[in-house]
C-alpha positions, 0 to 999 in steps of 0.5 A: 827983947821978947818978939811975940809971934803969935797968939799960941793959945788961951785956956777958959774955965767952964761949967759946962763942957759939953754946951761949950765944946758943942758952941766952939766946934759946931758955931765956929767950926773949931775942930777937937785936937786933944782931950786929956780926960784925967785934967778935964782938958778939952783943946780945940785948933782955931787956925795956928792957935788954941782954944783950951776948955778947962772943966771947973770941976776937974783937976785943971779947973779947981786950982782957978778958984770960983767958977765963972761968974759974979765972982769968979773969972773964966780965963785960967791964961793966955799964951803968946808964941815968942822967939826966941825962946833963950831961957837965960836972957828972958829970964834977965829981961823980966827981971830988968822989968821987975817980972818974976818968971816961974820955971821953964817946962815943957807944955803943949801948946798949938805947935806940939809940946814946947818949953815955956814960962808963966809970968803974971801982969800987973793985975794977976792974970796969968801970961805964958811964954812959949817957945818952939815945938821940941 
């Protein structure tokens, strides 16, 4: 059984970098916690959570297709905190569900770096699994 503890972070694909970051953190007051230049990765702290703004033209950004719009989408994934983070047994209760899991790696996510698991839902968006900080 997955207990889901918290909204981790969610990831948007944007055009516009700057108009976005200047929104989420001057409206919102979402502070800058980690820019990884080289992926076109800006990730915003909203309370226990993240907001990632993923630039479409940069390496993260190109792999989700379209730019948002018409006829493409501005969400690459959200992530949900779970506990606890067995690889083995959640690997067994996806598959009792006929959900395939991709590999356990070590991202980053609103706790610091962390071992998770992307799954996809039945309409193709894209669902990752975190466990606690290492």
């Amino acid at each position: 059984m997955i207990r889901i503890t918290g909204l981790d972070h969610v990831v948007l694909r944007v055009r516009d970098v700057r108009r976005m970051l200047r929104f989420y953190s001057e409206v919102l007051g979402c502070a800058v916690e980690r820019e990884v230049a080289e992926l076109g990765l800006i990730q915003l702290r909203a309370g226990d959570a993240l907001i990632d703004l993923v630039d479409v033209a940069g390496e993260l950004g190109r792999g989700g297709g379209a730019a948002p719009g018409r006829e493409g989408r501005n969400m690459d994934h959200l992530c949900l905190r779970i506990e606890p983070f067995d690889p083995a047994a959640l690997s067994r209760h996806l598959e009792t569900h006929g959900v395939a899991a991709g590999p356990v790696e070590r991202r980053y996510g609103a706790e610091g770096f962390g071992p998770s698991i992307y799954i996809q839902d039945p309409e193709g968006n894209t669902v990752e699994l975190k466990g606690p900080p290492a």
